[in-house]
C-alpha positions in Angstrom: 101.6 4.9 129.6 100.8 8.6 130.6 98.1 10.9 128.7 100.0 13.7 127.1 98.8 15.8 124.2 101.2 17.4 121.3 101.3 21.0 123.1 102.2 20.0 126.2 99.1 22.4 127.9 96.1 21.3 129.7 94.8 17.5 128.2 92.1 18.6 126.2 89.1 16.2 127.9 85.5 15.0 125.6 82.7 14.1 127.5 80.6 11.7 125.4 77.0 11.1 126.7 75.9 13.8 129.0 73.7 11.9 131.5 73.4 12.4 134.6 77.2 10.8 135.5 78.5 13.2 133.2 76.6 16.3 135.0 76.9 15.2 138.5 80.3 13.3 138.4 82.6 14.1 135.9 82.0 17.7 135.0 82.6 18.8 138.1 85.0 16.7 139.0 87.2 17.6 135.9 86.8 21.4 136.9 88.9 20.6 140.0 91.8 19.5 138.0 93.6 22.2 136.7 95.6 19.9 134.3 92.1 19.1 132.4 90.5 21.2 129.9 86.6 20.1 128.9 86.7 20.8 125.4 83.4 19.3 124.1 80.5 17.9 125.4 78.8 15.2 122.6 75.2 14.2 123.4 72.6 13.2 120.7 70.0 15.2 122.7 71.9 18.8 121.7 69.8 20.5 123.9 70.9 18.8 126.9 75.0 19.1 125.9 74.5 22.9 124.7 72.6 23.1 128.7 75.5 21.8 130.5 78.1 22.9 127.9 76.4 26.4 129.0 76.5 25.8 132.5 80.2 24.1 132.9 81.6 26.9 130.6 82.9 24.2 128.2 83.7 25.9 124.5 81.8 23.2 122.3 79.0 20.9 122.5 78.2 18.4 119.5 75.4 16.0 118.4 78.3 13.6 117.0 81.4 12.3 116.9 82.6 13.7 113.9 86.6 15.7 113.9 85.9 14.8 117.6 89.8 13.8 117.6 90.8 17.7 116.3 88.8 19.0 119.6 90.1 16.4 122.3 92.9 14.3 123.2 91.2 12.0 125.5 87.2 11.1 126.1 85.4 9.7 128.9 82.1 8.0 127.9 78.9 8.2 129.8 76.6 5.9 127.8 74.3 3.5 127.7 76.5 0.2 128.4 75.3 -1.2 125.0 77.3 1.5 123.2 80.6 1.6 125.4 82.5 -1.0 122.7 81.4 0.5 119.6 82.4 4.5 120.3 85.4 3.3 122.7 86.8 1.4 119.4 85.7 4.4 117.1 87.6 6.7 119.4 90.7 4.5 120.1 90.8 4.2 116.2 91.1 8.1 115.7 94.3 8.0 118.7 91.8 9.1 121.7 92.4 7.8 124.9 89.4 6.6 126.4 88.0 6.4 130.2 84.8 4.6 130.1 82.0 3.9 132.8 81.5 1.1 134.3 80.6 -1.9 133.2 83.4 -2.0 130.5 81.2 -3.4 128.0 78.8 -5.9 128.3 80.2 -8.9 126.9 84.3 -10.2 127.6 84.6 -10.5 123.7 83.8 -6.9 123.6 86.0 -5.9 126.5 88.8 -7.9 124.2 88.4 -6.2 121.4 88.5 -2.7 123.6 91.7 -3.8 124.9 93.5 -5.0 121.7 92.5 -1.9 120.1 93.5 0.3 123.3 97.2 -1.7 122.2 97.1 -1.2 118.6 96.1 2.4 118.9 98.8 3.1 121.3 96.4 4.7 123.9 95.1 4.5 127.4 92.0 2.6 127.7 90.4 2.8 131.8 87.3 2.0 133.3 85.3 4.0 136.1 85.5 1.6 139.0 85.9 4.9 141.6 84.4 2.7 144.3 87.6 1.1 145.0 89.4 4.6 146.0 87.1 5.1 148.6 88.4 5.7 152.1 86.6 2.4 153.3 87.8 0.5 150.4 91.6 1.6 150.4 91.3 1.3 154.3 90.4 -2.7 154.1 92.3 -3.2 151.4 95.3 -1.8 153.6 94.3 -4.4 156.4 93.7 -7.2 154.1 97.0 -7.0 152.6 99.2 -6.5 155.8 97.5 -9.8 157.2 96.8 -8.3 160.7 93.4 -10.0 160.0 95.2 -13.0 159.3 94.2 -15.2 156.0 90.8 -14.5 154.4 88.5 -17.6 154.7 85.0 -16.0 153.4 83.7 -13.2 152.8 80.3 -11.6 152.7 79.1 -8.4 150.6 76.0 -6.4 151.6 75.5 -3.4 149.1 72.5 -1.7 147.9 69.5 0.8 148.5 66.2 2.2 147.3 66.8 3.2 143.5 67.5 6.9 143.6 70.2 7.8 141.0 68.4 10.4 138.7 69.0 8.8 135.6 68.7 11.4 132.4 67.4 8.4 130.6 65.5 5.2 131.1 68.3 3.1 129.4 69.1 1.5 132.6 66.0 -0.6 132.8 66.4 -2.0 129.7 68.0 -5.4 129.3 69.3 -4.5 125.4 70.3 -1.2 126.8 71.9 -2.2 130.1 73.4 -5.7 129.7 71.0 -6.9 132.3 70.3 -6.2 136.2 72.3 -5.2 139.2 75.1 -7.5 138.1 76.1 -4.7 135.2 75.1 -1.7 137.7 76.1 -2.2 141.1 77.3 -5.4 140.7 80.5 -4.6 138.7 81.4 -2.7 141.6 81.2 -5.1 144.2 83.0 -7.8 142.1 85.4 -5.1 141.5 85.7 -4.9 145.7 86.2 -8.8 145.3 89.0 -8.9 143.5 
């Protein structure tokens, strides 16, 4: 399924959350595609998404998702993990098509329910896992699959650092908030690599 929108000009993009993925990641990387329009930026901290809204040159910036779906055709959302099932469903619901962060949600009964209403909705439902278009990644990948290397018998992951991500909140060091430790940060990323 390919995003389209009624006009047929630029897909009209919502930002929901505007943390520090959204400022550092996908503002500017939506400003490179000229196919993308950043509509409105939807923050319950105003002040922050009238700051970046101000800074990115985007038109709107909201406290709420209310007549979000007259604004935007699609949404990416840079919450909290705890909160990535209930907007993604509220959005699906209103015909959005929704990109969320990783981890898709923080429980597989959640990520269910995104998916069956992604296919009720009639809309594209995708998760951030950008790690796995790296060059490194795509490159092994590449070598794994033409068997040069010949059958994979183990494996062995090494990945992490000092803490430095400059979190706009301090949701990520809360279990409620987070889903729990590096497994729902980092760690969705390197069982993404896995698989």
């Amino acid at each position: 399924m390919q995003i389209s929108n009624n006009s047929g000009n630029k897909i009209r993009l919502a930002i929901i959350g505007c943390g520090a993925i959204a400022e550092q990641g996908h503002l500017p990387g939506a400003m490179l595609a000229p196919e993308v329009e950043v509509a409105v930026l939807v923050d319950n901290d105003m002040g922050r998404a009238e700051t970046l809204a101000a800074r990115f040159g985007v038109g709107a910036a909201r406290g709420g998702l209310d007549g979000i779906e007259k604004l935007a055709d699609a949404a990416i959302l840079c919450l909290p993990h705890h909160l990535h099932c209930p907007v993604a469903l509220d959005l699906m619901q209103r015909g959005m098509h929704v990109l969320v962060e990783k981890p898709m949600a923080l429980t597989v009964s959640e990520c269910d329910q995104m998916i069956a209403a992604a296919e009720q909705a009639g809309v594209v439902l995708g998760v951030g896992l950008m790690r796995r278009y790296f060059r490194c990644a795509l490159f092994l990948k590449q070598v794994l699959t033409s068997g040069t290397l010949g059958p994979v018998q183990r494996f062995r992951i090494e990945d992490g650092g000092v803490y430095a991500w400059p979190s706009a909140s301090p949701f990520i060091l809360s279990k409620a908030h987070s889903g729990g430790g590096v497994l729902m940060g980092n760690g969705s990323h390197v069982m993404d690599s896995l698989f």
